[in-house]
C-alpha positions as CSV (number, residue, x, y, z in Angstrom):
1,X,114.2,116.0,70.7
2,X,111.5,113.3,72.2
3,X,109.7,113.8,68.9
4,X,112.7,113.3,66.5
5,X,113.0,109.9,68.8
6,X,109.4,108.8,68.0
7,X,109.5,109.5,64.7
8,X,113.0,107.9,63.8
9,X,111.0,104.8,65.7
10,X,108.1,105.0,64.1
11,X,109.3,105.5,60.8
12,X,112.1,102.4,61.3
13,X,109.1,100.2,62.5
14,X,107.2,101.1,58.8
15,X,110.7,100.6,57.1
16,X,110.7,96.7,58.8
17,X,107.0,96.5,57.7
18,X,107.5,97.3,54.5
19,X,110.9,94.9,53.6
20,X,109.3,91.8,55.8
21,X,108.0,90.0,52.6
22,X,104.5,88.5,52.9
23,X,104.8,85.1,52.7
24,X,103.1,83.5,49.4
25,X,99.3,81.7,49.7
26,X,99.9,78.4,50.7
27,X,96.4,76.5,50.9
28,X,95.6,73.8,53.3
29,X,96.5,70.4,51.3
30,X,93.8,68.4,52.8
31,X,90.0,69.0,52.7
32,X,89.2,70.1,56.2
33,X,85.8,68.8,57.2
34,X,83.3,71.2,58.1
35,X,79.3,71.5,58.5
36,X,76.8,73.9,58.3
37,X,73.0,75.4,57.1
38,X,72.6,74.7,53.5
39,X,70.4,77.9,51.8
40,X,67.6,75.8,51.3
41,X,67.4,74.3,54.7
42,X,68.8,71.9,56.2
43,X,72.7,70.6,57.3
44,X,75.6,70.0,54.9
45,X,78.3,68.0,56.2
46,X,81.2,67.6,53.9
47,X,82.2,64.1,55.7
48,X,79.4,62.7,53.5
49,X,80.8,63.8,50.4
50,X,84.2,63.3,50.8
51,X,85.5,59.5,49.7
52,X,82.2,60.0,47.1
53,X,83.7,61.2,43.8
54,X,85.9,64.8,43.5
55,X,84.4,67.8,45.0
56,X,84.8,71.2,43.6
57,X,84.2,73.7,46.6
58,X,83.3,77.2,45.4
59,X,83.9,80.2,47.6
60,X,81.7,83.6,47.1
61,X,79.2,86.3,47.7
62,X,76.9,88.1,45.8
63,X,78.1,91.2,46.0
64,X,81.3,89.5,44.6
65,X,81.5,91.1,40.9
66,X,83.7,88.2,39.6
67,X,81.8,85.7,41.6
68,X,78.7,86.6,38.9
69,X,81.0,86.5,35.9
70,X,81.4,82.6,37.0
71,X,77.9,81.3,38.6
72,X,76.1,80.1,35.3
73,X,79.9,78.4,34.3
74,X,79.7,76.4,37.7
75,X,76.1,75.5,37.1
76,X,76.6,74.3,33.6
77,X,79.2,71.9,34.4
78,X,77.8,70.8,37.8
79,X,74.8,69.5,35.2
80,X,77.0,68.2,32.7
81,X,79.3,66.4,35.3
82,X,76.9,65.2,37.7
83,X,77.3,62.0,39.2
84,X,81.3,61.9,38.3
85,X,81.9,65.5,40.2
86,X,79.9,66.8,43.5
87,X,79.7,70.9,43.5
88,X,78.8,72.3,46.5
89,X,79.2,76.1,47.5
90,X,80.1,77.9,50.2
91,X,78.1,81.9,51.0
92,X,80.5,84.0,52.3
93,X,79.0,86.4,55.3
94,X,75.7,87.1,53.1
95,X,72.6,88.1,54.3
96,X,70.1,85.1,53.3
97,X,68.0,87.0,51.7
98,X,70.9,88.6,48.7
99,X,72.1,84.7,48.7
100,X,68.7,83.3,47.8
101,X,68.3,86.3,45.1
102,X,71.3,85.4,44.0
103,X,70.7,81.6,43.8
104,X,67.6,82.5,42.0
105,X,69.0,85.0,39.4
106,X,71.8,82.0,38.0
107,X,69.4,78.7,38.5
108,X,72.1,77.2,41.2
109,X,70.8,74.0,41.6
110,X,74.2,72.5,43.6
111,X,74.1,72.9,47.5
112,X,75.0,76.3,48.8
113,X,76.2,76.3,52.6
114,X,75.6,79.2,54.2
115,X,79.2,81.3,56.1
116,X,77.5,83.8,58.0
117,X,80.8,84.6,60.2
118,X,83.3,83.0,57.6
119,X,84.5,80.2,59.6
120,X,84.5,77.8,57.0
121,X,86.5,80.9,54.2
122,X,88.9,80.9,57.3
123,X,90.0,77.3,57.8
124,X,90.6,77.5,53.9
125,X,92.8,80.2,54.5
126,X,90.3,82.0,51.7
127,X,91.7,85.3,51.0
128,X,89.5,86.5,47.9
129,X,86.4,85.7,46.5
130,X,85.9,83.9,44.4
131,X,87.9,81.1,45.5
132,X,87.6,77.5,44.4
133,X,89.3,74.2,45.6
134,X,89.2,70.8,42.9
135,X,89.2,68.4,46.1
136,X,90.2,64.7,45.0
137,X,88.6,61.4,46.4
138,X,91.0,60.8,49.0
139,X,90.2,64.5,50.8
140,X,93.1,66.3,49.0
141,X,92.8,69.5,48.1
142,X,94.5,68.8,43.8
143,X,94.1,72.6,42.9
144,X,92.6,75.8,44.0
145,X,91.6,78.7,42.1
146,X,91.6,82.1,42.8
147,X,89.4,84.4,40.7
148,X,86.6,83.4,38.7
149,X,86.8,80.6,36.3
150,X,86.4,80.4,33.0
151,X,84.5,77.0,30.8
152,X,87.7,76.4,29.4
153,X,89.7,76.3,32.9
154,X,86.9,74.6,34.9
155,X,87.6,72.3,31.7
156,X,91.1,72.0,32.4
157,X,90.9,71.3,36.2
158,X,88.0,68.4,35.9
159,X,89.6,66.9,33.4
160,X,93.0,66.5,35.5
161,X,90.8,66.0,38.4
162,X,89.2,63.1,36.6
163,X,91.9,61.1,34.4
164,X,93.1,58.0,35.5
165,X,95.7,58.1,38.3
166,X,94.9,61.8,38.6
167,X,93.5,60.8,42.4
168,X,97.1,60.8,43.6
């Protein structure tokens, strides 16, 4: 009869489990400052940046398929904006060694900050890679993208980023 108890209880607690709805991805709305080892050597510190121009902040890992499919799009418009738009990315728990390679392999020539234990993927409530934030002048956080990103949506987002009263 105990057993018939526990499982009645056990099987109600998986019922509540299951009809509790997860609560939709809400991402901070503020650039959270953070600092840490860039690839190459060295500190980041996004204070610097932030007040500069728009930052997009690039989440990923290399053994992140999709994160791939999108490093040479980030790198061609991180040339093609510079100076108007910082890119800066953040390494999510990666050996140095497979981040470098990875660097290497795609010609990244934007700052890569290194997340050994993903603090930084954690206070951005990051909950895939790759995940990327369009930060705006004043520290907010405009838009973030989950996935990997096309040219024609990294289009899209720097060009809302970058018209005139899109700083709001």
């Amino acid at each position: 009869m105990r057993r018939i108890g526990l499982l009645g209880v056990g099987l109600l607690l998986v019922g509540v489990a299951l009809a509790t709805p997860v609560p939709p991805y809400r991402p901070p709305s503020e650039a959270i400052p953070f600092s840490g080892p860039l690839l190459g050597g060295g500190r980041f510190d996004l204070k610097a940046y932030l007040g500069q121009t728009p930052l997009v902040l690039n989440f990923w890992a290399s053994w992140c398929g999709p994160c791939h499919r999108e490093a040479e799009v980030l790198e061609r418009f991180f040339r093609e904006f510079a100076g108007r738009v910082a890119f800066v990315s953040v390494n999510v728990q990666d050996p140095s060694e497979s981040a470098r390679a990875f660097v290497e392999r795609y010609g990244l020539s934007f700052p890569v900050v290194q997340d050994g234990g993903a603090d930084v993927a954690w206070a951005y409530r990051v909950t895939g890679l790759p995940t990327t934030f369009f930060i705006d002048t004043g520290g907010r956080i405009r838009f973030v993208h989950q996935g990997p990103l096309l040219a024609e949506q990294l289009a899209r987002y720097l060009e809302r980023l970058l018209e005139p009263g899109g700083e709001r």
